[in-house]
N, C-alpha and C positions, 0 to 999 in steps of 0.2 A: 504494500500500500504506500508505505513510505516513497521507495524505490520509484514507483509510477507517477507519485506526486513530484518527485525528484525531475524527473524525465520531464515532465510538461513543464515544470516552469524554467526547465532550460530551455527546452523547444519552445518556451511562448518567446523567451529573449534571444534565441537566436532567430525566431520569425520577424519580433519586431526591430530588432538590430539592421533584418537585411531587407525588408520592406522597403522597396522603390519609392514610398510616399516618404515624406517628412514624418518624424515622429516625435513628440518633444512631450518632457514634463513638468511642469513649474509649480514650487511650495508655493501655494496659498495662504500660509501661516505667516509669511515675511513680507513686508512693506514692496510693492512694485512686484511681486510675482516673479522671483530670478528663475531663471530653467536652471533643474539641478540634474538631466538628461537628455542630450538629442542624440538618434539612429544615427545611420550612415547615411540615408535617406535622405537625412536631413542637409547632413555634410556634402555631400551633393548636389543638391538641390540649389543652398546657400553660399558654396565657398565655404566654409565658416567652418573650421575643427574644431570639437570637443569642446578640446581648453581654452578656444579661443570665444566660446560664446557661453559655454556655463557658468552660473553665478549673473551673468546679464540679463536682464530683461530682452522677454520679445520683440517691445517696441526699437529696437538696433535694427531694425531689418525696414523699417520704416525711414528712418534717418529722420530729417525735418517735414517729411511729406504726410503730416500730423492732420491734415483735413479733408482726414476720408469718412464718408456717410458708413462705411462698413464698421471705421473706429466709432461710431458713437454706439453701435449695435454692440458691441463688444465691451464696450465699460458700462452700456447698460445694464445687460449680460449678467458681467463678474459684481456688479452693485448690487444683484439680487440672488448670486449664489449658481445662475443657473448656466447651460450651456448655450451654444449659439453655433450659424453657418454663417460666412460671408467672404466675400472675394475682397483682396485687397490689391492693392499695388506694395510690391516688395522689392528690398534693394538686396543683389548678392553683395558678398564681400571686394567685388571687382567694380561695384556701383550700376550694373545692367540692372535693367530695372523688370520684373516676372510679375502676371497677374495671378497670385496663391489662393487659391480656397480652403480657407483653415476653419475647422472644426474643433471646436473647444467642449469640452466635458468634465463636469464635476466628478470626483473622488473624494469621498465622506468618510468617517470613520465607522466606529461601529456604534457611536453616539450620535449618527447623523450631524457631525461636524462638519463641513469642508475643508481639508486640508490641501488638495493638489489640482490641478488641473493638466488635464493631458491635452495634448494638441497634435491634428493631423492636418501636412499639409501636402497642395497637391498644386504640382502647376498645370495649370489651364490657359497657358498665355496662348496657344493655339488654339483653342476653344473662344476666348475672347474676341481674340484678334477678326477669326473668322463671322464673328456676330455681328462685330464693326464693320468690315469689307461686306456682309450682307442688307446690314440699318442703312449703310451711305449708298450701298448700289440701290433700293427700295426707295430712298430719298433722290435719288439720280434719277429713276424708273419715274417718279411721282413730277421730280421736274419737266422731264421732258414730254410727260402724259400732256400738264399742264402749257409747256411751248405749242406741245402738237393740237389741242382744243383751241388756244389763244390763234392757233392761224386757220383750224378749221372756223372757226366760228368769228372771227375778226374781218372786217373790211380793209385791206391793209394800207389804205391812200387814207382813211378819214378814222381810222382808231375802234367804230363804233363797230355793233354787231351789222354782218352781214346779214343777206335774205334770209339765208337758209336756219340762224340763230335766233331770227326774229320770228319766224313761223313759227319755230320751238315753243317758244317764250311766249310768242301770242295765245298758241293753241294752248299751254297748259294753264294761264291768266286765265281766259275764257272757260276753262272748267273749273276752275275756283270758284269763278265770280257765277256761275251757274249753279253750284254745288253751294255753296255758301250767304246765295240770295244776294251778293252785293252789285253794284255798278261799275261799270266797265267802258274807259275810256279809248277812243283812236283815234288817231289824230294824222294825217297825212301830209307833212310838208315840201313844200317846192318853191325854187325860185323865181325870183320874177326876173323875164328878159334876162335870163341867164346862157342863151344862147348867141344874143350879140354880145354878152358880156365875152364869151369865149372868141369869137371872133375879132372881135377888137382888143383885147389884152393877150390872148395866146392859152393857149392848151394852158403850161406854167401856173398864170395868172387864177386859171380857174379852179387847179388843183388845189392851191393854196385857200382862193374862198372857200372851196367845200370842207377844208378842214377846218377853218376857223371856227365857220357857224356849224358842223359840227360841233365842234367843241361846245359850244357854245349849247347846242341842243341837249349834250349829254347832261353838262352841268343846271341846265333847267328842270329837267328827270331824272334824277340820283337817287331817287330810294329804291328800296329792294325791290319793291311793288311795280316797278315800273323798267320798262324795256325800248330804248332804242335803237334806231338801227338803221343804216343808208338803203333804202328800199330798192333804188335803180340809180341811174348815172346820175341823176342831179336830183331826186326825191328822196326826204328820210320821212320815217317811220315814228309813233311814240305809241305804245300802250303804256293804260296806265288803271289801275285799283281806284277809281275817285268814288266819292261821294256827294260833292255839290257840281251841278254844272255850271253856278254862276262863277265858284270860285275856277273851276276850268279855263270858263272863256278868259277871264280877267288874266289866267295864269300864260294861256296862249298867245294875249295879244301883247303882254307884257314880254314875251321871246321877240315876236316879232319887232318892237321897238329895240330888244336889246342886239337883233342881229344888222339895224337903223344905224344903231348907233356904234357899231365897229367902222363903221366911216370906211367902206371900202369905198373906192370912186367906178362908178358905174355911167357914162355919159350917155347911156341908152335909157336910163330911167328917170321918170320926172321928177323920183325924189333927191337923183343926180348921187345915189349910193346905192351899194345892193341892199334888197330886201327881199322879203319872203313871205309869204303868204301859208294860210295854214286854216285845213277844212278836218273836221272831226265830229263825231255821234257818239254820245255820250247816253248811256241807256243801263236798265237794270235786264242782262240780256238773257231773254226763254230758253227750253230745251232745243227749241228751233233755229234759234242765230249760229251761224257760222263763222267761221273767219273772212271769207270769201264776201260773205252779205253785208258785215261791216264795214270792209275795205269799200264795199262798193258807194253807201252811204257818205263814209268819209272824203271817197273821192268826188263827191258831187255837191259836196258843202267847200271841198277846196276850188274847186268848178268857180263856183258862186263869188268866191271870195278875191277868186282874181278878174273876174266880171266887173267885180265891184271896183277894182280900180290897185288891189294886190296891195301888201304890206297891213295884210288884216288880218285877224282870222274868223272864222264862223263855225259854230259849235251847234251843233241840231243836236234834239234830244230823240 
């Protein structure tokens, strides 16, 4: 009996002597936790001989690299007795730096004391490494998801969503605003005499207005609820979630003034600058409206509005 007890607890110290992982033991009974045993494991793992790290604290393997989320799990850990997992960043004795996953464990007496703490470590610096080079490529994957949306669905001369974004975005508006009883704005705009405008200042010339008042369009429709978007070569687009149409009209005729007053010079228009006109039907719309029926609507109040003499806008309900 003796003899076999004999045999195992050589066999357990010559297993944990030659274990590949870190193995280490530190009195708990002494201020700062010194190790008063590491493997060869260990010795490997660290650089770090016997004599060279017994008596020392674990925290030598940290050096000054003291603000790690894993260190706070760890002295919370040992403040309440108990054990813990956590990855940290660890320095060998050559100063390379290894990502360790050490495991800590209480050892009690037979009075349920705490006297010792064992500790296994294990590097995982491949393990890590390889989680990083998959999180950045994911994030890499994620940008260029978003590059490649940004060109599908962007107008690339005027910033704003193209056709095909704005169908999108119209069509699932209008089943909101179906499904949830609300009113549902469209608004059509287009320039006035924007064809001599091209003829007389140059292709150049007119690329530049389209983005301006662009611009300008976007920043009148900015909330989530609302979607613009260059419809065709010189007509943009506005849906929008409203509720009042008075406040509409006032909102629409208020663009038109602001696209007045970017003071392009227009010598074909009477108001002697570009401007724009702007038709739209504002309505709380049935099972039966489509997209199609409301563009139609909208284009015949922009109709009206350039009849009228253009840099207006007209809003039907």
């Amino acid at each position: 009996m003796n003899v076999a007890a004999n045999i195992s607890r050589e066999l357990l110290a010559q297993a944990v002597d030659q274990s590949h992982d870190g193995v280490t033991i530190a009195d708990a009974k002494q201020q700062g936790f010194p190790l008063i045993y590491v493997n060869r494991g260990f010795e490997r793992l660290t650089g770090y001989a016997s004599d060279e790290i017994v008596g020392n604290s674990y925290r030598i393997l940290q050096g000054t690299d003291t603000e790690q989320p894993g260190l706070d799990i760890v002295r919370a850990a040992v403040a309440k007795g108990e054990g813990c997992l956590v990855t940290l960043r660890n320095y060998r004795k050559d100063g390379s730096m290894f990502w360790n996953e050490l495991s800590i464990s209480p050892v009690l007496d037979a009075g349920g004391n705490l006297t010792h703490y064992i500790g296994i470590q294990k590097d995982v610096t491949s393990r890590i490494l390889l989680e990083q080079h998959l999180h950045q490529s994911n994030l890499d994957l994620q940008s260029l998801n978003q590059q490649l949306n940004t060109l599908v669905y962007t107008d690339h001369l005027v910033g704003l969503s193209n056709r095909r974004h704005f169908d999108e975005q119209f069509a699932s508006l209008l089943s909101t605003a179906q499904r949830t009883h609300s009113e549902l704005s469209v608004l059509m705009i287009d320039f006035d005499h924007f064809e001599q405008f091209n003829q007389r200042y140059g292709r150049s010339a007119g690329d530049g207005c389209l983005r301006m008042v662009g611009d300008c369009i976007a920043k009148s429709f900015a909330r989530n609820s609302d979607c613009t978007a260059r419809y065709s070569g010189k007509e943009f687009a506005a849906v929008s979630l409203a509720a009042n149409i008075e406040d509409l009209r006032r909102h629409a005729q208020k663009l038109c003034e602001q696209v007045r007053a970017l003071n392009i010079p227009n010598s074909d228009s009477s108001y002697g600058v570009v401007t724009i006109s702007i038709g739209g039907v504002h309505r709380l719309p049935d099972r039966e409206a489509t997209e199609a029926v409301l563009i139609k609507f909208a284009d015949q109040a922009l109709l009206a509005a350039k009849r009228s003499g253009g840099n207006r806008a007209r809003v039907e309900s």
